[in-house]
Every structure is written in C-alpha cells, then in structure tokens.
C-alpha positions in Angstrom: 141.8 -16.2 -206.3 139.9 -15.7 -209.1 137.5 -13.0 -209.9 133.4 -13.6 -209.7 132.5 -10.4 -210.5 131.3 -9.3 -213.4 130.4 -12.3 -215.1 128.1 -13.2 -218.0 126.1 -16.5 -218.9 129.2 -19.1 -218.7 129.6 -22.3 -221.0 132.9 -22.9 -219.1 135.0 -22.1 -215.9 138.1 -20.6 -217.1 137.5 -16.9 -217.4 139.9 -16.8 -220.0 138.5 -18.9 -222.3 136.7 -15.6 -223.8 135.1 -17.5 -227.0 132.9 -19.1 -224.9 131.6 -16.1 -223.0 128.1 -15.0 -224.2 127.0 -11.2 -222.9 123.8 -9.5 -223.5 125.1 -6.6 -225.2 123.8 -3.0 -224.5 124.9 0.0 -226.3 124.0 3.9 -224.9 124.5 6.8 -226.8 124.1 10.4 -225.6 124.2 13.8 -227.1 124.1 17.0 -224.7 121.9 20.3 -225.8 125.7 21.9 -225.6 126.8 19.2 -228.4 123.9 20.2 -230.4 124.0 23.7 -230.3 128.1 23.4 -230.9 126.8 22.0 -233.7 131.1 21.3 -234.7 131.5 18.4 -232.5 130.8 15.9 -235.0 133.2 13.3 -232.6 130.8 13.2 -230.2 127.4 12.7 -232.9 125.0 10.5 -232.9 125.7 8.7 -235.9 129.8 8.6 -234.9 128.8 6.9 -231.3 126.9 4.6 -233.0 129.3 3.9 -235.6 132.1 3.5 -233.3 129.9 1.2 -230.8 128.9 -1.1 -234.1 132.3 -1.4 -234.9 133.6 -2.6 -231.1 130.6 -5.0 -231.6 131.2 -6.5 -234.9 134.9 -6.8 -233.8 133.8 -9.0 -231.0 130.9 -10.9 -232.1 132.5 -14.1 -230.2 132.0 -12.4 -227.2 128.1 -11.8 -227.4 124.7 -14.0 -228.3 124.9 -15.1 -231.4 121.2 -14.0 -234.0 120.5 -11.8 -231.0 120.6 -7.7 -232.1 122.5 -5.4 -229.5 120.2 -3.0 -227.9 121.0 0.5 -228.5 119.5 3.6 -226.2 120.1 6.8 -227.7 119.2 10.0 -225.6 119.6 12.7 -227.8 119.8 16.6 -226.6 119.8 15.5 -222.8 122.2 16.5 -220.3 124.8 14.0 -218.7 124.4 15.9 -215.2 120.7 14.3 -214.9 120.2 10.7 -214.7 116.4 11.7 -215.9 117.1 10.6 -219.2 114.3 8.3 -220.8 116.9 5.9 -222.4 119.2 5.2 -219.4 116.8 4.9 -217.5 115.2 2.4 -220.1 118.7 1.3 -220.0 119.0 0.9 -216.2 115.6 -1.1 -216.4 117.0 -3.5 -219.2 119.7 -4.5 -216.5 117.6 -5.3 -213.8 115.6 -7.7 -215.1 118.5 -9.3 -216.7 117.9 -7.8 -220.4 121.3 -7.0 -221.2 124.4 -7.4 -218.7 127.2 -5.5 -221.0 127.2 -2.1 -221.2 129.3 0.0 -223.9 129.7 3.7 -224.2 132.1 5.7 -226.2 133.6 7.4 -223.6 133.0 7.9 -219.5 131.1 11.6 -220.2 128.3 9.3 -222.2 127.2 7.3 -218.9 126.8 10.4 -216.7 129.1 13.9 -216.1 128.1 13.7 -212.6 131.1 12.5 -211.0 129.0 10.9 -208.0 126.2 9.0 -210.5 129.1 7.7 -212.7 131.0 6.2 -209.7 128.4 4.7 -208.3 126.9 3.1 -211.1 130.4 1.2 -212.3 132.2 0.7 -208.9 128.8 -0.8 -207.3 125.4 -1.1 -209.4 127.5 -2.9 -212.1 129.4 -5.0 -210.0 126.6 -5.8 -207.8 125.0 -7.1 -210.7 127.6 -8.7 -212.5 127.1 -6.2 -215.5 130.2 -5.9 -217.9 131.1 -1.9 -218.6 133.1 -1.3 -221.5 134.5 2.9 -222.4 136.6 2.8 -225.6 137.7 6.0 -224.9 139.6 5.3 -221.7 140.1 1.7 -222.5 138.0 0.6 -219.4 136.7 -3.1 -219.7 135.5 -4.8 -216.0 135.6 -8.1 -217.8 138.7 -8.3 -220.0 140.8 -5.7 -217.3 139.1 -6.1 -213.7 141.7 -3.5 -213.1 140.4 -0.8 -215.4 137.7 0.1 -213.6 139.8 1.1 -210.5 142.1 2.3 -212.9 142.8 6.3 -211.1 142.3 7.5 -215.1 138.7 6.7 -214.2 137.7 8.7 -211.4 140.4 11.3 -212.7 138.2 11.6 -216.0 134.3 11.5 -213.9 135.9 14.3 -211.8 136.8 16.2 -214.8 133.5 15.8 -216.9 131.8 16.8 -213.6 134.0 20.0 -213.5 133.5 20.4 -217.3 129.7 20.9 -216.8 130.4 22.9 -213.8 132.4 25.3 -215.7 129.9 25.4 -218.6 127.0 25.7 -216.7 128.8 28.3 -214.7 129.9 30.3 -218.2 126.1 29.7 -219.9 124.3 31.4 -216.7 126.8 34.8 -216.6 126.3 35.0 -220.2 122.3 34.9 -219.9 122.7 37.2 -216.5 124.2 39.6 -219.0 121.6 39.3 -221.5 119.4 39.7 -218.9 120.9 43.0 -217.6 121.0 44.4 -221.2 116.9 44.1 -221.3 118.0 41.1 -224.1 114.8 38.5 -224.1 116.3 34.7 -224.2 113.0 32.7 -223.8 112.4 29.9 -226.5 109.1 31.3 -227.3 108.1 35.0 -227.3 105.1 36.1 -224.3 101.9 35.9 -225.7 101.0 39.4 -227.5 104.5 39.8 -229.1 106.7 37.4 -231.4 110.5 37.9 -231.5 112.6 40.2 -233.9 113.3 38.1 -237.4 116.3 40.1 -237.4 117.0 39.9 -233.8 116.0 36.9 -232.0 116.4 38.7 -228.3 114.0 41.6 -229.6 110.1 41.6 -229.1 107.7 43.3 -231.5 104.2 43.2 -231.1 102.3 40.6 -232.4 98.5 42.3 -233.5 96.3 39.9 -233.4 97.4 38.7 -230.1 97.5 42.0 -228.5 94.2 42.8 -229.2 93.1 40.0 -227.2 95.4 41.0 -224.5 94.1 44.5 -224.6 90.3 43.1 -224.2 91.6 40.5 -221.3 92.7 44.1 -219.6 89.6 45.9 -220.8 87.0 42.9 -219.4 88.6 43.0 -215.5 88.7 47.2 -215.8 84.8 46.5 -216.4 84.1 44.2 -213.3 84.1 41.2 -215.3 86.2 38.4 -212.7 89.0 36.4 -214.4 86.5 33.2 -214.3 84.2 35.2 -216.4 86.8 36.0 -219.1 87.7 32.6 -219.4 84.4 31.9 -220.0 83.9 34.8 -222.4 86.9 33.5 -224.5 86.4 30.0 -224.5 83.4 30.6 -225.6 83.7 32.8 -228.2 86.3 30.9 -229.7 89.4 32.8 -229.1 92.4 30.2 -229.2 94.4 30.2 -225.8 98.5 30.6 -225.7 99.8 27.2 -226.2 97.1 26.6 -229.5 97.5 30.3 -231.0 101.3 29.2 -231.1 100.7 26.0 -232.7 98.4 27.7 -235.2 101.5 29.9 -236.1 103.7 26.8 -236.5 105.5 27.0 -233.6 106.6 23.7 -232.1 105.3 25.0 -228.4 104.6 22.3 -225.6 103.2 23.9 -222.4 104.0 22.3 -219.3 101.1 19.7 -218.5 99.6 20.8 -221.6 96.3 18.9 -222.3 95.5 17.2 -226.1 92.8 20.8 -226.7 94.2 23.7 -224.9 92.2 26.2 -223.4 92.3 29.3 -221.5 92.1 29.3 -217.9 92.2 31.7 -215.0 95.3 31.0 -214.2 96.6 32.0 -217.7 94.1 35.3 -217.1 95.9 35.9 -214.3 99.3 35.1 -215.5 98.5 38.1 -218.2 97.0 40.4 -216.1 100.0 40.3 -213.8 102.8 40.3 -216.8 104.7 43.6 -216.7 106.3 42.6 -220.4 103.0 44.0 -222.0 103.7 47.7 -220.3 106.8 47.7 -222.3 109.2 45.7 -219.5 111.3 42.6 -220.1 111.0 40.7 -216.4 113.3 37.4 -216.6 115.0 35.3 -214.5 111.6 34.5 -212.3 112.7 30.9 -211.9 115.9 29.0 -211.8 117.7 25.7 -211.6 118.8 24.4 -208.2 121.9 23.3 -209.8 123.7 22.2 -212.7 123.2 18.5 -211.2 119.8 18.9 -209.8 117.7 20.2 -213.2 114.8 21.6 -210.6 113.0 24.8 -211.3 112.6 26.8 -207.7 111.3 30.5 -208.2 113.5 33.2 -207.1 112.4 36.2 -204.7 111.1 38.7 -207.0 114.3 41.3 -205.9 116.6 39.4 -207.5 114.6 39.9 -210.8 116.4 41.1 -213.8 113.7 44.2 -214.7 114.9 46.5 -217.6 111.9 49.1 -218.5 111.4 50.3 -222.1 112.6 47.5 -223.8 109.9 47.4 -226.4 106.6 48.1 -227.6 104.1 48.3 -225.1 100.6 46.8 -225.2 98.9 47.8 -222.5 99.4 51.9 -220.9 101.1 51.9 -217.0 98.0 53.8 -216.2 95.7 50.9 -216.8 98.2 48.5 -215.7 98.4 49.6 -212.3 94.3 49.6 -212.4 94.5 46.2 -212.4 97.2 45.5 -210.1 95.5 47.7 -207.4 91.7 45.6 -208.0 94.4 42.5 -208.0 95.1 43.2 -204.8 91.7 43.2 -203.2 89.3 40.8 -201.9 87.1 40.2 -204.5 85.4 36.7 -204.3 82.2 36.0 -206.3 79.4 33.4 -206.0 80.6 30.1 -207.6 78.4 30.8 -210.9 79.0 34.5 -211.1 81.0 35.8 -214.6 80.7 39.9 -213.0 82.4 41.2 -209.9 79.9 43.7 -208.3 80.9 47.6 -208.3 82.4 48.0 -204.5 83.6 44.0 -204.4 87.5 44.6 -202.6 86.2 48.4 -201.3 84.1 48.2 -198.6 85.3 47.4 -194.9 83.4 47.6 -191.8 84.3 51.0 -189.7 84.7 48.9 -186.4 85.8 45.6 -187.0 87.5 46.1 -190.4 86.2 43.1 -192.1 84.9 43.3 -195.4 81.3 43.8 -196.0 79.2 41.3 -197.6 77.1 41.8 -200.3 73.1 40.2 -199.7 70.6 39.8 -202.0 67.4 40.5 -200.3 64.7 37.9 -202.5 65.4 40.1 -205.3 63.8 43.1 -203.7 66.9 45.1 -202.9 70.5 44.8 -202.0 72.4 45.7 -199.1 75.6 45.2 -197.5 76.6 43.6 -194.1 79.3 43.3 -191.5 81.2 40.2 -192.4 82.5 39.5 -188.9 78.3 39.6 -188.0 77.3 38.0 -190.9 79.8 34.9 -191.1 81.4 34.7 -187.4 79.6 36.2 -184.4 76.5 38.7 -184.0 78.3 39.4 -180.4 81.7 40.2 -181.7 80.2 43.1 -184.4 77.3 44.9 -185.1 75.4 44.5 -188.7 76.4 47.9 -190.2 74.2 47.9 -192.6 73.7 49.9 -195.8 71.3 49.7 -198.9 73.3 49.2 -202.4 71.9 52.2 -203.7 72.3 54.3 -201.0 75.6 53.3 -200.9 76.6 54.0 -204.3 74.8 57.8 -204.3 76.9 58.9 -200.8 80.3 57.3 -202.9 79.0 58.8 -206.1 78.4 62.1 -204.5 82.1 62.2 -202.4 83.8 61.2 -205.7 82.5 64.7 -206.9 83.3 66.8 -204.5 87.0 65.7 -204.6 87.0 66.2 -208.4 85.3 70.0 -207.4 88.6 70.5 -204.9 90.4 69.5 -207.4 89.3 71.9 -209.9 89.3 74.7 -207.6 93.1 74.0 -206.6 94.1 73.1 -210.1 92.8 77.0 -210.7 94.5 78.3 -207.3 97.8 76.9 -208.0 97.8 78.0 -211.6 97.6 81.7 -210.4 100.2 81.3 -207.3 102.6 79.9 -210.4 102.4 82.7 -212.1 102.4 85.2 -209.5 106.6 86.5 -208.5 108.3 83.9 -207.3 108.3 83.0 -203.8 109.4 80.5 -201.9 106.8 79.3 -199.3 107.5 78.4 -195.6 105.6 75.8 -193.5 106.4 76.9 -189.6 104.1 73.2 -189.2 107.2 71.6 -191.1 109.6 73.3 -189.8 108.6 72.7 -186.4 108.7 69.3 -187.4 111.9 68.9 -188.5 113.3 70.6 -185.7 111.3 68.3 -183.1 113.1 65.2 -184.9 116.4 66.6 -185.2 116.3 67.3 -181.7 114.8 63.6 -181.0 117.8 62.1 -182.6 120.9 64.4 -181.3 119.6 63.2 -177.9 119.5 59.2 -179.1 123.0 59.9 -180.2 124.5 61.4 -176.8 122.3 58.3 -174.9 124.4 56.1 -177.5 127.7 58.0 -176.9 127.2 58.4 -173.2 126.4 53.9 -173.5 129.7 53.1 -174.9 131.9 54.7 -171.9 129.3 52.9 -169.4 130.7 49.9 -171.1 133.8 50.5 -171.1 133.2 52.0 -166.8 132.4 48.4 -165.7 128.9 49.8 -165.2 127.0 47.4 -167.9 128.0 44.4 -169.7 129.1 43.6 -173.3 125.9 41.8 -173.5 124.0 44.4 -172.7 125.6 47.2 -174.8 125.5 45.3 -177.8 121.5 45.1 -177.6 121.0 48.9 -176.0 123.0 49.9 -179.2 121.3 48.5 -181.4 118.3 49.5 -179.9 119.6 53.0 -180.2 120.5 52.3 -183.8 117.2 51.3 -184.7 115.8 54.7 -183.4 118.5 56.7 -185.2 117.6 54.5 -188.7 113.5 55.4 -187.8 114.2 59.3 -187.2 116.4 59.9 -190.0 113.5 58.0 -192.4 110.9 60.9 -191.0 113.1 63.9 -191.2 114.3 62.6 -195.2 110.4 62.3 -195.5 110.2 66.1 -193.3 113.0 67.1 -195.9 111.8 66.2 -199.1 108.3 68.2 -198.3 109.2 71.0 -197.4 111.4 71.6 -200.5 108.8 70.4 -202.8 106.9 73.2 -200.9 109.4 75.5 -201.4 110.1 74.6 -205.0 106.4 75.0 -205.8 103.4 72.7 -206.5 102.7 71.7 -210.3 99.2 72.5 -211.7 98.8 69.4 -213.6 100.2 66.7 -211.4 99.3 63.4 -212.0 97.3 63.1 -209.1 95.1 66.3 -210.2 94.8 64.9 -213.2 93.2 61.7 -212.3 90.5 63.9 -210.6 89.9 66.5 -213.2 89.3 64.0 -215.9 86.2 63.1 -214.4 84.6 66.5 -214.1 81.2 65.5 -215.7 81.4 62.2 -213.5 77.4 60.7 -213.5 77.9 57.5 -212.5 80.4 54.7 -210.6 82.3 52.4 -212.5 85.0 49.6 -210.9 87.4 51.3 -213.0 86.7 54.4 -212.0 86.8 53.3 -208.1 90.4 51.5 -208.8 91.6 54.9 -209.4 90.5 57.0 -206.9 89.8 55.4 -203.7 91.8 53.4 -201.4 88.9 52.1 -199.4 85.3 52.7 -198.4 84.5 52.6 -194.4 80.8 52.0 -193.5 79.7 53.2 -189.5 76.7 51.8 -187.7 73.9 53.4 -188.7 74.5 53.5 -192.7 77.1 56.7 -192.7 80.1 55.9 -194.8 83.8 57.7 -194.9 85.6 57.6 -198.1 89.2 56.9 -198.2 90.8 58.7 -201.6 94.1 57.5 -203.2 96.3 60.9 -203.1 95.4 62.0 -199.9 99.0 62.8 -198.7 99.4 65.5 -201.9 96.1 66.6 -201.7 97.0 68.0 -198.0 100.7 69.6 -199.3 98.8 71.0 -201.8 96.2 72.8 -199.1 98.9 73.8 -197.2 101.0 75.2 -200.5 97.5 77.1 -200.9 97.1 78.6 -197.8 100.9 80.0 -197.5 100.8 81.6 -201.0 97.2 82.7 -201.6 97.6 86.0 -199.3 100.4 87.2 -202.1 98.7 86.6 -205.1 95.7 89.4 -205.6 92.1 88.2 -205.4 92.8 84.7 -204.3 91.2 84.9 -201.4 88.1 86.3 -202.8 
C-alpha cells in the first residue's frame, strides 16, 4: 500500500513522480550558548547551517514552490534542551496554519537535544501533519526515505544529543560549584556597589560612586527612615537605580521585568539592605535550574548556599550590618503615607498578651501607646496598657544608662581581677549544674540499656522499643546540648573574662548617652515590655554575659585588694 503520510500539495498521484511535488520549504537554524562560547566550532555556525541548508535547497529547487523564498528561523545562543526558543516556536506556528510543510535542519541536535521533544515532534507532530523533515546530517528524509525516520540511527543520535547536554550541563555546574567554593564571583554583572576585576573577571572591587549610595541606603534605615521612604528620597533626588546606573556605564544590563525608565523600589531597598556581598562576603548559588531540560529558576534553601567571607572589599562594617538585619527582623509597619519609622516601631510588646503596642496620635496633643490585642481585637481579651510617648522614652532613656554605668563599673572590676595573680575561679552554681545533668543522663542511659534486654525478654514489643529508644535518644541529644553549654561556661570562667569584650564595648561607647536613637535601640535592646499601669521592663541584648560576668566578679573580687570597697 502506498504511503499517505507526509505529503505536500500534489499535481499527481504517483509519489514518485518527485518533479511534480511542490513543498513549502522551512529552514531552522540553531546555535547553543556552549557553541558560542566554544567559539571553535565553526561547523556548527550560523553562517555554515545556513550555507549548507541553501545549498540542499538550490540543489532541489524542483521539489519546492517555484518565486516563493524559503523561510529561514534562526535561534541564535539558545539551548536545544528548551523548546522556548522564539524561532521554533515561530517555526511550530508556521506549520500549523499551513505556512510551510518541509522542515530542514543540518543535523538532529538543531531541532531539539531533548531526546523526548525530538521524538515526538518527527514520529507524531510531523506525521500527523503531513510535514516533510529533512536532517542532512543523518540522511533522514520522511518524504524521499519513509524509512529514515524509523531508521534506529535516529533515536540512537536524539538519545545521544540528550546525553551530550546531560553531560555538559553536568560538567558546567561542578565547575561553577568550584568556583563557587573558591569565593570566585561568576555572575554576568557585578552587585551593585562593586564592578569586576579588569584583570580578573571573578574579582570584585568597589565601585565609588555606587557605594556611597549604598552606604547612605544603610545610613537612612539606621536613622528610622522605612525602605518606602528611601525610595522616595532617591527617586527624588535623582539618584539612578541599579539596572539604569549600569546602562549609564555601558553595560548591556536587562533586569528581569525591567520597565522602559527604571527606578528604585523597596524591593531593590530591601534586596541591598539584606546583601551580605557588601560586608565583604561573596553569597552565590541562591537560585538554580530545575534541570538541564526544564530552564526554571527555583531558589535553594539558604544552607546549601555557597558563603565564602573575606572575599573582597567591604562596603558596609558587620557592625552596622547586623543593625539592620536585627530592625529587619521586627514589626515595623508605618501609616500608608509615612517616609519615618517612629523610635520604638518593632520594640514594644504588651507585658500580658505579648502583642505589639500601637502607636496613637492623640489630635495632636500627645502620643501614647496601646495594647494591640485591645486596640485592634478585643477590649475583653487585654487590657489597654497604656503609656505616654514621652514617658516612655525617659524610663527607656534612663535604663539604657544605667546598663552603660554597670558596664563601666565592671569594665573597671575586671580590669583589676586581670591583673591581679592568676587564679582560676570556681562556680559551685555551675558545678552543681553540671553534676545535676550528668547525673540526669547516666540514669537515661541505664533506662535505655535496661529497654533493650526488655526487648529482647519478650516483655515489650519491637514496636514499642523502637519509639521508647528514640525517645530516650532524644533526651540523651537535649542533656548533652546543656552540659556542652554547662561546659563551655565554666571554662570561660575559669579562663577569665576580657575587659573589652564586644558586648562591654557596645555599652561603654555610649557613656555620655542624652538621647534615644533607633540605631542606638537596634543595638542594645532585644525588646521593651509595657505592664498595666504604665511600668515598663527592658530587655538588653547581652544579658547572658552580662550575668557570667557578675558571677566572674563576685568569685574573684574577695582576692584582689580593695575591690570590694
């Protein structure tokens, strides 16, 4: 029986009568980004596809409409493992509605290297609609050989493109892992704030005039201003945002979804202001395709980062950076139209409820702060908690300095322990401790022991063992967490205390201290509790060395002459 499939326009019924066979001819061209960074593989160019596909055509120009021009679709730089390509799918269009019904390629990797698209598309799409499919390369023609097409060199050759850009993909993603574990930056385009390395292209060095607009985004939020107000602020004063400052430098830079006049937004604010690259830290590999057949970006969990610290310049000091991750981290919602966050906007919480507090304007009179739970939910479910703005900020104001006077005083204490004989100290509160645990987990140990021969008695089942031991195991894991934590104290106890520890040192620099700040609160205080009735309780960041510090005070003081006086 004769063949139907994979006819074109007829003038006659013999299929062999060829000269009178008319196709509308199609001709696709593709170059990969791998071709084009190859940059030797001039067989598989552009110009030599189209030359080679010209000269197929011109050889056969019986076969095809006469004063009619051959389509050509070129997608060049685009992978074969994606049939997102703007061409073939202009292409796949074409043949639809009965544009073209002859398809030529040079070879099978052209069409598609994904074994599944390429199969499908000439075993069924083509032969469901009578398309011809010609591939010089493996001498495939559906027309002139029907037998071509099922021809095992074809699905032998789609199997082995598909492995070809398995292997590629596979050999391209371990060598940018290593870059990546090497602190080596292999973006297209440098972060904003730094520009890469003329003289080494995975090198960042800090771009000035940038920075100092990255230094200011830092130095506006520090202030209280929100990241709606910066925007605002920089917009306004002119200041061009990422994706235009890197087309004013001549950089060919598209931004995803990247509007016709760029400007900054809060989310590009926050995108900064979160950025560890500007402490000096190259973070890549945030986000990742699914596959080397499925080109989608899904972000990865932030352990599986590749973080190398120190890799280059920094912009912004860890000390201010971690400001502004802590005042990230709070609650700090404004009005719609408001540019400034207020001082305690994240700090306050109410003492029984724990909701925030909410800040109320009273007609301009005065300000105060109210349960939220009361305010926004129920008046039966809290009470109103209420305290004046100013009052508020004085009882803060005045706690703040009475830390930084502790601090002082111990800074002083410690300094003349230190340099009184040496001594180690003893805590009989720690080593009571310590004992308590380690006696807590021998006896979780012989309930474990004594749980295995139950088992093995008849006396409980497998079942059961399995959970009680891992019950037990869970126990162990807890108590052996405290006494490391137990551990680790009491040698820096008996190691001694340093006299200008960080956490002193963040108190003591604000010895003259007149007057709150948002900055100031980001660094000191974890939280501000306010009771019925208007008393507050402050919560201070460095409370845990603060009391090993007391304690170091109070075991060494007696030996060092005049310290108690």
């Amino acid at each position: 029986m004769a063949r139907t499939a994979n006819r074109g326009t007829m003038s006659a019924s013999s299929p062999t009568s060829y000269n009178v066979m008319r196709w509308r001819l199609g001709k696709y061209i593709r170059l990969s980004k791998e071709d084009l960074l190859r940059g030797r593989d001039e067989s598989n160019s552009v110009v030599n596809q189209r030359r080679l596909l010209e000269q197929y055509h011109q050889a056969h120009l019986d076969e095809f409409y006469e004063g009619a021009e051959a389509d050509v679709y070129v997608d060049d730089g685009k992978t074969g493992t994606d049939t997102n390509r703007e061409d073939f799918q202009r292409l796949l269009s074409d043949i639809s509605s009965g544009r073209i019904n002859c398809v030529i390629v040079k070879d099978l990797s052209r069409l598609s290297r994904n074994y599944t698209d390429a199969g499908n598309l000439i075993e069924n799409l083509f032969v469901l609609l009578n398309v011809r499919f010609i591939s010089l390369a493996e001498g495939v023609d559906s027309y002139r050989n029907p037998d071509s097409v099922s021809n095992i060199i074809v699905p032998i050759t789609n199997v082995m493109n598909d492995q070809y850009c398995y292997q590629t993909s596979k050999k391209i993603r371990q060598v940018f892992d290593m870059k990546r574990r090497n602190g080596e930056f292999i973006g297209s385009y440098a972060p904003y704030g730094y520009v890469k390395d003329p003289g080494d292209k995975h090198a960042l060095l800090v771009d000035p005039e940038a920075a100092e607009v990255v230094k200011s985004i830092f130095s506006m939020f520090l202030s209280g201003m929100n990241k709606r107000g910066i925007t605002y602020y920089l917009n306004d004063h002119g200041v061009l945002c990422p994706t235009a400052y890197k087309k004013q430098q001549g950089l060919k830079y598209n931004a995803p979804n990247a509007q016709s006049n760029p400007m900054w937004s809060t989310i590009t604010i926050d995108t900064i202001l979160k950025n560890r690259v500007y402490v000096g830290d190259m973070v890549q590999g945030r986000q990742r395709v699914k596959s080397y057949k499925i080109h989608i970006q899904e972000r990865v969990p932030e352990e599986e980062w590749f973080i190398v610290e120190n890799t280059h310049e920094a912009i912004i000091d860890r000390e201010t950076f971690d400001k502004v991750q802590g005042l990230l981290k709070r609650d700090t919602r404004t009005a719609p139209k408001e540019k400034q966050l207020y001082l305690f906007s994240g700090f306050l919480k109410c003492a029984d409820c724990g909701r925030a507090m909410s800040r109320i304007a009273s007609k301009g009179i005065y300000v105060y702060y109210q349960c939220g739970t009361y305010k926004s939910l129920s008046k039966k479910a809290c009470t109103m908690h209420s305290i004046k703005s100013d009052r508020l900020e004085a009882g803060v104001l005045f706690a703040i300095q009475q830390q930084v006077h502790l601090a002082v005083a111990y800074s002083e204490l410690v300094s003349r322990i230190n340099s009184a004989p040496l001594k180690k100290s003893k805590s009989k509160r720690l080593e009571d401790a310590i004992a308590a645990k380690e006696k807590e987990l021998a006896k979780i140990m012989r309930y474990k022991q004594a749980l295995y021969q139950d088992w093995k008695d008849g006396e409980i089942t497998r079942n059961d063992y399995r959970h009680m031991s891992e019950d037990y195991e869970r126990q162990a894991e807890a108590l052996n967490n405290v006494l490391r934590t137990l551990t680790d104290e009491q040698e820096q106890l008996e190691n001694g205390v340093d006299a200008e520890s960080p956490f002193l040192a963040a108190f003591l620099k604000y010895q003259n201290i007149d007057k709150l700040t948002r900055e100031i609160l980001a660094e000191l205080i974890d939280y501000i509790k306010v009771y019925e009735g208007g008393n507050i309780s402050v919560k201070f960041k460095y409370a845990d060395e603060f009391r090993r510090m007391a304690e170091y005070i109070e075991l060494n003081a007696p030996m060092v002459q005049g310290v108690a006086g």
